[in-house]
C-alpha positions as CSV (number, residue, x, y, z in Angstrom):
1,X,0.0,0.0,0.0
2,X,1.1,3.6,0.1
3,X,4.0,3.3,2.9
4,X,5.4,0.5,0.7
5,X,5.8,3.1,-1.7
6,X,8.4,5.0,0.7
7,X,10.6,2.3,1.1
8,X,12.9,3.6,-2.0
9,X,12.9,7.1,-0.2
10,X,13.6,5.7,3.1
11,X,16.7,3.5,1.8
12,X,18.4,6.8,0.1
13,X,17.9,8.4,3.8
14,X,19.4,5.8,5.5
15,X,22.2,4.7,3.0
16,X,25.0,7.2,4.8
17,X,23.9,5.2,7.9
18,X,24.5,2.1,7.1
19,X,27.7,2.7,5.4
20,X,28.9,4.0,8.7
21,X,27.9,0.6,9.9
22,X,30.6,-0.9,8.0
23,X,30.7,-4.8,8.1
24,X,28.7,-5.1,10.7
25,X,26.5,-8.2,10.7
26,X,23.3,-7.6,9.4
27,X,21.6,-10.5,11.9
28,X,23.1,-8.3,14.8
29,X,20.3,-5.8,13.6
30,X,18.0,-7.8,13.5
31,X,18.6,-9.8,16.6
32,X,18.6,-6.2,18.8
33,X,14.9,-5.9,17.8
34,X,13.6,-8.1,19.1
35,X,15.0,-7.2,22.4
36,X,13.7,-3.3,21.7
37,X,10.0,-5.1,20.6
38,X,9.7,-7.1,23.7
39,X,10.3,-4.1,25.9
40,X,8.2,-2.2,23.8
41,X,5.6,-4.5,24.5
42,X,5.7,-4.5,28.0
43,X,5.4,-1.0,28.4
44,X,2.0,-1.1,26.9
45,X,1.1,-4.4,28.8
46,X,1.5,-2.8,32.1
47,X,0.8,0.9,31.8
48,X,-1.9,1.7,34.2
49,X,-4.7,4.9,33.1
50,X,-2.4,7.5,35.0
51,X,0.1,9.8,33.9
52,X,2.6,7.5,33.8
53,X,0.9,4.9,32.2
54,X,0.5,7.5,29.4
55,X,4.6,7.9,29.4
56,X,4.7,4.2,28.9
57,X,2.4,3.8,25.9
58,X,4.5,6.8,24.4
59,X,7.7,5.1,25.5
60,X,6.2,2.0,23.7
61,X,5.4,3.8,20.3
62,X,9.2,4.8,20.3
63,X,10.5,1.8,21.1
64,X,8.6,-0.2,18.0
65,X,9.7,2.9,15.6
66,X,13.1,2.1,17.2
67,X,12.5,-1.6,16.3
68,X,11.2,-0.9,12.5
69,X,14.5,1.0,11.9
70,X,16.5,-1.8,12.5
71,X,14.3,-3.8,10.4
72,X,15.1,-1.5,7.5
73,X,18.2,-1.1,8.3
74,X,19.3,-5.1,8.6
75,X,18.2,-5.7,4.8
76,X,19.8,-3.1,3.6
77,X,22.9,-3.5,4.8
78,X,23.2,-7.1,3.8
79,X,22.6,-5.4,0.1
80,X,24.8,-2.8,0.3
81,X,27.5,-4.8,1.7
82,X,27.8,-7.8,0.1
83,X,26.1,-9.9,3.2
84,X,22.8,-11.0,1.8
85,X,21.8,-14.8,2.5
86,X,19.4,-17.1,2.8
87,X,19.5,-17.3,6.8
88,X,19.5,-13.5,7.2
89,X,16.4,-13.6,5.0
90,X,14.6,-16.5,7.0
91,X,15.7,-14.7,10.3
92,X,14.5,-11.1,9.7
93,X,10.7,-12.5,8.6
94,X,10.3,-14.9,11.7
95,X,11.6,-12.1,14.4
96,X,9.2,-9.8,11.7
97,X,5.8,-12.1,12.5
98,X,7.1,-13.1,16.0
99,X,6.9,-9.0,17.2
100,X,3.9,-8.1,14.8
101,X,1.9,-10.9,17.4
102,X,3.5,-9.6,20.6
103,X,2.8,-6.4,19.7
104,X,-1.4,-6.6,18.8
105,X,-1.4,-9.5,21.8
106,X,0.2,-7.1,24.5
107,X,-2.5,-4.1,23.2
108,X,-4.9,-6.0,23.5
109,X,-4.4,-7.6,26.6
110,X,-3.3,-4.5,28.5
111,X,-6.1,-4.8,31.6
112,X,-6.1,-0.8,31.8
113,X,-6.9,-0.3,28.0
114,X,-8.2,-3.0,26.3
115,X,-8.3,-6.0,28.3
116,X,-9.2,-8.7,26.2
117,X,-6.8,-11.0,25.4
118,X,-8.6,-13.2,23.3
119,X,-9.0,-10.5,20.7
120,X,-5.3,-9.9,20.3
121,X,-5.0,-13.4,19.7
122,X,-7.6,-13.4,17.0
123,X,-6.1,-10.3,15.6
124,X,-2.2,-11.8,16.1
125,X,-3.9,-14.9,14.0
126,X,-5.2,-12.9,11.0
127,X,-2.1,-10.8,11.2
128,X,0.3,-13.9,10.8
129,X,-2.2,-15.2,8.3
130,X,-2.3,-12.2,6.0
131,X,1.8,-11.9,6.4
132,X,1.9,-15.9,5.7
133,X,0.0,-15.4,1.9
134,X,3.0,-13.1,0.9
135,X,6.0,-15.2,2.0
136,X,4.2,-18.4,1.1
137,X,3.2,-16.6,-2.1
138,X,7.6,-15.9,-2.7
139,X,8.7,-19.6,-1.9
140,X,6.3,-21.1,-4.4
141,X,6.9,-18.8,-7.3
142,X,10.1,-16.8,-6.6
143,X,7.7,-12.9,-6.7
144,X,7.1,-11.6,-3.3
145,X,3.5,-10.4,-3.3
146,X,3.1,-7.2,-1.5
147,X,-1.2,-6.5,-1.8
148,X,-3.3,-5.5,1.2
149,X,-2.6,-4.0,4.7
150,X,1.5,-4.4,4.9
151,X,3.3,-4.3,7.7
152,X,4.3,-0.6,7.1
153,X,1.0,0.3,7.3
154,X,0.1,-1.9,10.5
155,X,2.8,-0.4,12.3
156,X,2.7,2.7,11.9
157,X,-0.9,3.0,12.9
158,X,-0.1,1.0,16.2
159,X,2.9,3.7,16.4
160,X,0.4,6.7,16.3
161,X,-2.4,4.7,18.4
162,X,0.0,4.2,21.5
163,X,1.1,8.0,21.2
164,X,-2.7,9.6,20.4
165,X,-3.8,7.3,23.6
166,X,-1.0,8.6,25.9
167,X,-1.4,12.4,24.7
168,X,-4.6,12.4,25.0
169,X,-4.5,11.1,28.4
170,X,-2.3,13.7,29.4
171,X,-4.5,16.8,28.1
172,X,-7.0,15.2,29.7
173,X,-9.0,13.2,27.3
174,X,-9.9,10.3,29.4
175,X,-13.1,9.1,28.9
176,X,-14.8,6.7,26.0
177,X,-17.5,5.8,24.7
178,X,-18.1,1.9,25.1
179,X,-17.7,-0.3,21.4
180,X,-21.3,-1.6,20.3
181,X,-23.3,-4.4,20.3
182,X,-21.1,-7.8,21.3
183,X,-17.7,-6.0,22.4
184,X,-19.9,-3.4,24.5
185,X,-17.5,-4.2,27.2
186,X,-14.8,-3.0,25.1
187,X,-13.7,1.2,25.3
188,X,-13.5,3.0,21.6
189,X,-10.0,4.3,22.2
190,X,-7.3,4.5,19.4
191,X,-5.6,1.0,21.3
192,X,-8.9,-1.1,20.7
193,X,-9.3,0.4,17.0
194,X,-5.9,-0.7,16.3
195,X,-6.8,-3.8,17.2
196,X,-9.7,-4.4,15.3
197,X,-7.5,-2.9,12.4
198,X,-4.8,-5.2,12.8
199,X,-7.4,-8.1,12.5
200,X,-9.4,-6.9,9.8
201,X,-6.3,-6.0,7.9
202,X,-5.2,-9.4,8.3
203,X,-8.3,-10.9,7.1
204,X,-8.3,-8.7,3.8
205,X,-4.6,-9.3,2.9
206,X,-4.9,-12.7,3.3
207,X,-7.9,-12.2,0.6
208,X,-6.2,-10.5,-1.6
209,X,-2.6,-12.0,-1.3
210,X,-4.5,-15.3,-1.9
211,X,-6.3,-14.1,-5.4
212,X,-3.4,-12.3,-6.4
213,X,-1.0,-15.6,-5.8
214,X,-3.5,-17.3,-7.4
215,X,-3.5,-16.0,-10.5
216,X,0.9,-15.9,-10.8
217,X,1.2,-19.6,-10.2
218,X,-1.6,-20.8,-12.4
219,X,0.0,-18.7,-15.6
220,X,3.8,-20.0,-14.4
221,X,2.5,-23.6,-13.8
222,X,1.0,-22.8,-17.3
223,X,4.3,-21.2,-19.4
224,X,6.8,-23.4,-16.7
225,X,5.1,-26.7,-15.6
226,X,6.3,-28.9,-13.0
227,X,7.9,-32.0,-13.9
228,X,5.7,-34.9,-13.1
229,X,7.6,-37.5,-11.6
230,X,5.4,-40.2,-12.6
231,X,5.1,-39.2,-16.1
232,X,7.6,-41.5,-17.8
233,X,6.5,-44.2,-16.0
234,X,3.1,-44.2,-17.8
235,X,3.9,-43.7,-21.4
């Protein structure tokens, strides 16, 4: 979608950055975000509605911007520097799906603003499922299929959610209206929308992903076929 679109933008920013990184090993990047992600989720876990609770969900949104720079940052210098492999590859998606479900889990089970852990794991599922299409998608016919709610996008509104809720509690916007009908229990903040996002956007890209990879590998088993082991056997 339309933060995709940035990445070229956000590479010629960073290039002077990651030459100064040298030869560093890209898997050291993305090893120390996870680290940054976990932390980042715990912050949001156990901030409480007060003032400082409010620090903590702002301290949270920095810490996963914190953690997407490294991400960008790992792949890139692997490229630049001659480092790219398979591993390094395989490594920065797991870490990539392991934090995206920490990160809508801890939201949503956070008792002081959400509290409802058994959304975050619906929306951790369609998240991971959505992600799954695109990767799945890239080992079966070599294109990486980017369609739907990316990752970018996801994060970025989790980023701004966690700092609208903790500015607004600190100018004093502190009550909500309750969600309707079944999740009436549930408070229409920004943390519970992202939720709901984070699922929803899930759901859709694994749609779309799934139509899109659809039609690729029927026209390449069409123009490339698979060899059928069985075939010579039967003539």
């Amino acid at each position: 979608m339309a933060l995709e679109q940035l990445r070229k933008r956000w590479e010629a920013m960073a290039s002077p950055l990651v030459m100064g990184l040298g030869r560093t090993n890209p898997a050291f990047l993305t090893w120390l975000a996870l680290p940054v992600g976990i932390a980042a989720s715990l912050l949001v876990l156990f901030a409480p509605k007060s003032d400082t609770g409010a620090l903590m969900l702002m301290g949270s949104a920095l810490l996963i911007g914190f953690s997407m720079i490294l991400d960008g940052l790992d792949g890139q210098l692997a490229r630049e520097t001659g480092q790219v492999s398979r591993w390094g590859d395989y490594l920065d998606h797991t870490l990539d799906r392991l934090l995206d479900a920490m990160w809508v889990i801890a939201i949503a089970s956070s008792p002081a603003w959400v509290d409802d852990p058994a959304l975050g794991w619906a929306a951790a599922w369609f998240t991971i499922l959505g992600s799954y299409m695109g990767t799945q998608a890239q080992a079966v016919s070599g294109g990486r299929n980017y369609k739907g709610f990316s990752r970018a996008d996801r994060t970025i509104l989790t980023i701004a959610a966690l700092a609208i809720t903790g500015i607004f509690w600190l100018i004093g916007v502190q009550d909500y209206s309750a969600m309707p009908g079944v999740f009436e229990h549930l408070e229409l903040n920004p943390l519970t929308a992202v939720v709901f996002i984070s699922g929803l956007g899930g759901m859709y890209t694994f749609g779309i992903r799934f139509l899109q990879a659809r039609k690729e590998i029927i026209e390449l088993d069409t123009t490339h076929p698979l060899e059928q082991p069985n075939s010579d056997e039967s003539e």
